[in-house]
MIDOSE-1310 file (N, C-alpha, C; in nm, 2 decimals, decimal comma, always signed):
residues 116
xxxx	+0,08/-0,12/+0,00/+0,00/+0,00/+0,00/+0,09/+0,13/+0,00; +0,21/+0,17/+0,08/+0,29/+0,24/+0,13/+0,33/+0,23/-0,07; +0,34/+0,16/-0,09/+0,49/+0,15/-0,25/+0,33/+0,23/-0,30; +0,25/+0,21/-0,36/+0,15/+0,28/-0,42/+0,15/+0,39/-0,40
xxxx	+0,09/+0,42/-0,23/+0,06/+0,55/-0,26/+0,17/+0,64/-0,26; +0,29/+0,59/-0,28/+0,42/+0,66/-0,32/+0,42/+0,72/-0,45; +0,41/+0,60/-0,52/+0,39/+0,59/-0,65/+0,26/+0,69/-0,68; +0,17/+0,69/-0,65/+0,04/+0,77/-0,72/+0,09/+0,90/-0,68
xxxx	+0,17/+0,98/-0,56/+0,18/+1,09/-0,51/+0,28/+1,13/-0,62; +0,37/+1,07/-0,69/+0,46/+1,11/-0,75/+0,42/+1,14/-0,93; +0,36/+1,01/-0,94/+0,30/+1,00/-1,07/+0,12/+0,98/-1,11; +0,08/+0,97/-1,03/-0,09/+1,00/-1,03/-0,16/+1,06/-1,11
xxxx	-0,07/+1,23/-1,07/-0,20/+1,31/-1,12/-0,11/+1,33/-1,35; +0,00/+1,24/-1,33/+0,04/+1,21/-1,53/+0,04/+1,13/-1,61; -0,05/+1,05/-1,49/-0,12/+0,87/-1,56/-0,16/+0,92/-1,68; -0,26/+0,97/-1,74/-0,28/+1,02/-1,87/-0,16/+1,07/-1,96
xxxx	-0,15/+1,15/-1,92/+0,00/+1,18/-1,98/+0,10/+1,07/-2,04; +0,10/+1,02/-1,97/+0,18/+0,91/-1,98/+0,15/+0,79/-2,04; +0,04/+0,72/-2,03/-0,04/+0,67/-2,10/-0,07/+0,71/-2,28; -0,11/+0,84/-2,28/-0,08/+0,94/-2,43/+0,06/+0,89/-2,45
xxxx	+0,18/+0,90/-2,39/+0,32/+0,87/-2,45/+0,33/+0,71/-2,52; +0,28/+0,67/-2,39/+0,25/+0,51/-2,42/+0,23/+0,49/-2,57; +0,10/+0,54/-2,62/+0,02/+0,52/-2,71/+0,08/+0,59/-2,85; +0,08/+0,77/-2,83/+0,16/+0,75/-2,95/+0,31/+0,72/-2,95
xxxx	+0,38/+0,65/-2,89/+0,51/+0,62/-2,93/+0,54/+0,48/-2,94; +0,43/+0,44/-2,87/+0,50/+0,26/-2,88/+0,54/+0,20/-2,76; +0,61/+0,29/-2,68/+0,71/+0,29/-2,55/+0,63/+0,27/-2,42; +0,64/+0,22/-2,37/+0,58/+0,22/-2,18/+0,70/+0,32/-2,16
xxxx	+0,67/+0,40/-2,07/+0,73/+0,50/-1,99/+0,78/+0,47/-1,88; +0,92/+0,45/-1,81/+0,93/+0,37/-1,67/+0,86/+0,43/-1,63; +0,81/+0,51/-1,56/+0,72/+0,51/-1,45/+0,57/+0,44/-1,46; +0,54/+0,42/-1,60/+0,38/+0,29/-1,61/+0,52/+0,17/-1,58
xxxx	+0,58/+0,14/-1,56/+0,65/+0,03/-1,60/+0,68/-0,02/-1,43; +0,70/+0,12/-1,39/+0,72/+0,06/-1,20/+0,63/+0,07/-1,14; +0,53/+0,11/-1,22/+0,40/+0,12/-1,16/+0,35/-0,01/-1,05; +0,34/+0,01/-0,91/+0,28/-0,09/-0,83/+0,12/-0,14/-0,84
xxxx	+0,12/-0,25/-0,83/-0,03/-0,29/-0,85/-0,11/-0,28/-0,69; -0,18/-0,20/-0,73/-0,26/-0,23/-0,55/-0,33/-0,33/-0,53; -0,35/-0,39/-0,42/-0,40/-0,52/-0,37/-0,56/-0,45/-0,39; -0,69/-0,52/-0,46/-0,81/-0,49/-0,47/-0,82/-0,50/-0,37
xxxx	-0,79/-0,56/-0,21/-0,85/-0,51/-0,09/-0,87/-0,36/-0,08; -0,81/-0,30/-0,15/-0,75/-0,17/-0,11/-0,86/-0,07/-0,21; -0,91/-0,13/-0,30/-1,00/-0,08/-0,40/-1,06/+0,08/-0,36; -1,20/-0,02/-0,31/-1,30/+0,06/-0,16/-1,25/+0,15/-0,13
xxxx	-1,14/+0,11/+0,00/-1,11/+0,24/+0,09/-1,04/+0,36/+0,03; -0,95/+0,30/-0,06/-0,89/+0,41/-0,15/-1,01/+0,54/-0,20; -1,09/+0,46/-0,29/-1,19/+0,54/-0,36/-1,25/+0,64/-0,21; -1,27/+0,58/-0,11/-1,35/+0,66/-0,03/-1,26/+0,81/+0,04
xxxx	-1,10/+0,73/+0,08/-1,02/+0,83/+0,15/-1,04/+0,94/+0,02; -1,02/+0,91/-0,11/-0,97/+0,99/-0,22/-1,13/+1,15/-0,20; -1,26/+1,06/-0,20/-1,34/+1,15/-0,19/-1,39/+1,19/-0,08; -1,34/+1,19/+0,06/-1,34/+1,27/+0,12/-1,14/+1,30/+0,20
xxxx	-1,08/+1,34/+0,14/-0,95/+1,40/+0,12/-1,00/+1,56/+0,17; -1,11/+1,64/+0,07/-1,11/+1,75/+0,07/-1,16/+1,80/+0,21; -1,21/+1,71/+0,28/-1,25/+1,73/+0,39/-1,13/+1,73/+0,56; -1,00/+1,66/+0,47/-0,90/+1,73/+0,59/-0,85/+1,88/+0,63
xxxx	-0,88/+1,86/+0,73/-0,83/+2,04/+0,77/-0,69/+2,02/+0,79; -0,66/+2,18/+0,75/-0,45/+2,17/+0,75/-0,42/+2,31/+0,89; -0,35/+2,26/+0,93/-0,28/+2,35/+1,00/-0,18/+2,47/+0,97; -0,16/+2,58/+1,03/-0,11/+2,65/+0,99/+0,05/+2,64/+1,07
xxxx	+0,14/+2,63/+1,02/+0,26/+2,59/+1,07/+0,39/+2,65/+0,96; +0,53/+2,65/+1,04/+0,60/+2,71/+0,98/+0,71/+2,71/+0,83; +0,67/+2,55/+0,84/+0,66/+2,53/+0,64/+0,56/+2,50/+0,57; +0,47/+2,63/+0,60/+0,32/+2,61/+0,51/+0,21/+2,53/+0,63
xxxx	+0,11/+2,54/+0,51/+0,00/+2,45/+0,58/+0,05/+2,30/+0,62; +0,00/+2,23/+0,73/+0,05/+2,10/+0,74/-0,11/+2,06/+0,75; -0,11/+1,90/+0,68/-0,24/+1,84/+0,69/-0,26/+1,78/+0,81; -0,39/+1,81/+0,86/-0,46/+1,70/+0,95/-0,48/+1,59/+0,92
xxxx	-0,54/+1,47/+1,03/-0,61/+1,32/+0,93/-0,78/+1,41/+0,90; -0,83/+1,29/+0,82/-0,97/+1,32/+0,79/-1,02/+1,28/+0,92; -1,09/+1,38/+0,94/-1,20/+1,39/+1,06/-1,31/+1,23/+1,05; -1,27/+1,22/+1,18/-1,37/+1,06/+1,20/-1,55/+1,06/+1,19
xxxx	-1,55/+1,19/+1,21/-1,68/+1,25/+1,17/-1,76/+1,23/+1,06; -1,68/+1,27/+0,98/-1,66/+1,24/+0,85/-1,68/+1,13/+0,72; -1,63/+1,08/+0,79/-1,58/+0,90/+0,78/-1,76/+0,84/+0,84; -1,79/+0,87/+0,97/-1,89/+0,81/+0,94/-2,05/+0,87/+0,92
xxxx	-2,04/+0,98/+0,88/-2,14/+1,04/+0,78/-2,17/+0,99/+0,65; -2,04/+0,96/+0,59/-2,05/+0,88/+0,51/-2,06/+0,72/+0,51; -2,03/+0,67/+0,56/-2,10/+0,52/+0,59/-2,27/+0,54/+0,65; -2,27/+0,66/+0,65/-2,42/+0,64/+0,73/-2,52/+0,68/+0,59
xxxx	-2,49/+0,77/+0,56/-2,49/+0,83/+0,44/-2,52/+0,68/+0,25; -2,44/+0,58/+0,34/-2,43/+0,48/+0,25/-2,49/+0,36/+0,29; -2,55/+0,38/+0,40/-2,60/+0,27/+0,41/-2,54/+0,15/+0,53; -2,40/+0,13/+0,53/-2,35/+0,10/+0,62/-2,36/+0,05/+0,72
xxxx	-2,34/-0,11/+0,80/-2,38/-0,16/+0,91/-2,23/-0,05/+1,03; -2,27/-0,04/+1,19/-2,15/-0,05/+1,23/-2,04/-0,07/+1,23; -2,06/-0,23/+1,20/-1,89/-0,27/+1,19/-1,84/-0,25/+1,04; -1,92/-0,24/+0,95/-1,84/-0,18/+0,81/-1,81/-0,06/+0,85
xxxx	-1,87/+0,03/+0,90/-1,83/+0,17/+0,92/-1,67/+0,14/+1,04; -1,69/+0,08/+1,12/-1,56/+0,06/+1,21/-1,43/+0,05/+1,12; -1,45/-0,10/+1,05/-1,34/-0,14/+0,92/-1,34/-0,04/+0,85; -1,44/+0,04/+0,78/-1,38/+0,15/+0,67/-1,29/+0,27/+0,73
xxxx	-1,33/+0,33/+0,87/-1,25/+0,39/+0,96/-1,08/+0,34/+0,96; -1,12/+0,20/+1,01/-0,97/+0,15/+1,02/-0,92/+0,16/+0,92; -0,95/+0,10/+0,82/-0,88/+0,10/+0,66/-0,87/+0,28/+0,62; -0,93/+0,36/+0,64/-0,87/+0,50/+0,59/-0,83/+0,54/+0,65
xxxx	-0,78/+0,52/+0,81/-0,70/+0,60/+0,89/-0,54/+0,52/+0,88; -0,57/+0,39/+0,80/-0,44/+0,34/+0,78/-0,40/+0,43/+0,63; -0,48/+0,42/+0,53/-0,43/+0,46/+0,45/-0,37/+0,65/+0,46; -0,45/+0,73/+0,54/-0,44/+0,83/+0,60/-0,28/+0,85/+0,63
xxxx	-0,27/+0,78/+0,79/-0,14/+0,75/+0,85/-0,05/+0,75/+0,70; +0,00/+0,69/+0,61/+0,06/+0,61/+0,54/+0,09/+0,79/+0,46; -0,03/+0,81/+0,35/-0,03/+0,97/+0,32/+0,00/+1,05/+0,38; +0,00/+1,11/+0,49/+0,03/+1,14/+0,60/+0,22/+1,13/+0,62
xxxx	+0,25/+1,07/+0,64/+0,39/+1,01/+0,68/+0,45/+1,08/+0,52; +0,42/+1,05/+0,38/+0,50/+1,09/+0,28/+0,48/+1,23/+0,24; +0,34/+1,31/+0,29/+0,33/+1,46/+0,26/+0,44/+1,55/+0,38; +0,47/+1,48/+0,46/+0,58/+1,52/+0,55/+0,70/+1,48/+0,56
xxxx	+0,71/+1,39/+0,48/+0,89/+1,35/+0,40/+0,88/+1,49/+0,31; +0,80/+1,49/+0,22/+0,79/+1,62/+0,09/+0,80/+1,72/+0,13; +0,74/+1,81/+0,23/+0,74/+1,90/+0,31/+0,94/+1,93/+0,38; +0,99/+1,81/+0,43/+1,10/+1,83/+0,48/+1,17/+1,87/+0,41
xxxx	+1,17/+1,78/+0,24/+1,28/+1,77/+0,18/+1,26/+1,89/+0,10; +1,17/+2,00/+0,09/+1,14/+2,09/+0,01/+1,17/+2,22/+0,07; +1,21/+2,18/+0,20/+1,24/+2,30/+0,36/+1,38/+2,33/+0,30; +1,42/+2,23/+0,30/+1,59/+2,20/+0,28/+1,68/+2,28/+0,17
């Protein structure tokens, strides 16, 4: 999961792009080429952290804004919102505060290394 969302933060938002190179040249582009495959467990939670992302609050701190996690609030408005027993709401919590933690941990490697 960690190798992914490494991978998507770096090259994510040129998948198209890159894909266009793909197509008219012939060539895979290393980065489709090191592209990590995510485990479909990961499908779900991904899709869910992704659309509510916009709902983390960032702090104001002295290299820029720093991100908060997504509010647990949040998290289960939307499971309620969807229909959702408890315990899927618990597991989907668990699963985006892992994925969270994980984003979290490499927006503050980027943050360091951009201080520097």
């Amino acid at each position: 999961l960690r190798e992914f969302l490494e991978w998507d933060d770096q090259w994510g938002d040129k998948v198209a792009d890159l894909e266009a190179i793909r197509d008219d040249t012939g060539m895979l582009p290393r980065a489709l080429q090191n592209r990590p495959v995510l485990d479909s467990i990961w499908a779900y939670p991904l899709k869910v952290w992704r659309d509510l992302a916009s709902d983390r609050q960032y702090i104001s701190g002295g290299m820029g804004a720093i991100p908060g996690t997504i509010p647990f609030s949040v998290i289960v408005l939307y499971a309620q919102i969807s229909g959702m027993s408890r315990l899927d709401t618990w597991d989907l919590w668990q699963d985006i505060s892992i994925i969270d933690s994980i984003w979290l941990s490499i927006a503050s490697k980027k943050r360091k290394a951009q201080a520097t």
